[in-house]
N, C-alpha and C positions, 0 to 999 in steps of 0.2 A: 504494500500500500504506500502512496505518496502523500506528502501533506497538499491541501489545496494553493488554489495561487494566491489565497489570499493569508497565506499563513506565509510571509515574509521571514520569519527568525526562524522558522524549522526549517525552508528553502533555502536560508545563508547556510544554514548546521550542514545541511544535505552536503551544498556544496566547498563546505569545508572538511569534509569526509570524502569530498571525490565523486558523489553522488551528482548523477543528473537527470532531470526531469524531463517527459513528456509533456511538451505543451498542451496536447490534445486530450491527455488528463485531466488536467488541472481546472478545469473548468466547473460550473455549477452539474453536467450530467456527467463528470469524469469517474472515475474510480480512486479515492482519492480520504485521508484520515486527517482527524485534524488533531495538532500541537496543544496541550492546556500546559498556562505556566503557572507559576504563585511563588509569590515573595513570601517565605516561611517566618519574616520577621513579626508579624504580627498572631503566630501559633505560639499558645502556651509551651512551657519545658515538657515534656511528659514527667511523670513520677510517677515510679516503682515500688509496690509492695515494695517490704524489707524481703532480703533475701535475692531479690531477684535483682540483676544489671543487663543492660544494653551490649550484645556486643557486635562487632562485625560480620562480616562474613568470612573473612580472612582469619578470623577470630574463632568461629564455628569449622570452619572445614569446608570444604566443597560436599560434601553430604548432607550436612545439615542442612546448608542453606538452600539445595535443591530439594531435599524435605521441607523448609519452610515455604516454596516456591509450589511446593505440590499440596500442600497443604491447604495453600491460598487460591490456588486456581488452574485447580485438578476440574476436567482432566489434561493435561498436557502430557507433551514429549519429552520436555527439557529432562537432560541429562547432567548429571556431574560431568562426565568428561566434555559436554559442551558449555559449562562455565571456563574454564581457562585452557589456555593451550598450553600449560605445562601436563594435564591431566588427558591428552590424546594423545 
């Protein structure tokens, strides 16, 4: 999927990854996703039971985190070995 033409800062990102677009997409009948952004400055800290902390994914394993990834939005494919290319 592409972002629309009217989504300018995912079309910059596209093309800062090398990505290029179908102009005959991007239009209002194209086949085409749109970008949502948000400035996290105005979302509270979260807080934790005791006991429990935050941690990475790097921090978890590649297991984990593709257990938390399937947990959240099963069903999928994603694999551990397609989180990093140290792990293919």
């Amino acid at each position: 999927m592409i972002p629309s033409a009217a989504d300018e800062f995912a079309l910059r990102r596209w093309a800062a990854h090398g990505y290029e677009t179908d102009p005959a997409l991007l239009g209002d009948t194209g086949f085409w996703t749109q970008l949502d952004e948000r400035d996290l400055t105005d979302v509270e800290q979260p807080v934790l039971p005791d006991g429990f902390r935050f941690r990475t994914a790097d921090e978890a394993g590649p297991k984990a985190a593709v257990q938390a990834h399937l947990d959240a939005w099963a069903p999928s494919t994603y694999t551990a070995g397609g989180t990093r290319a140290s792990d293919r």
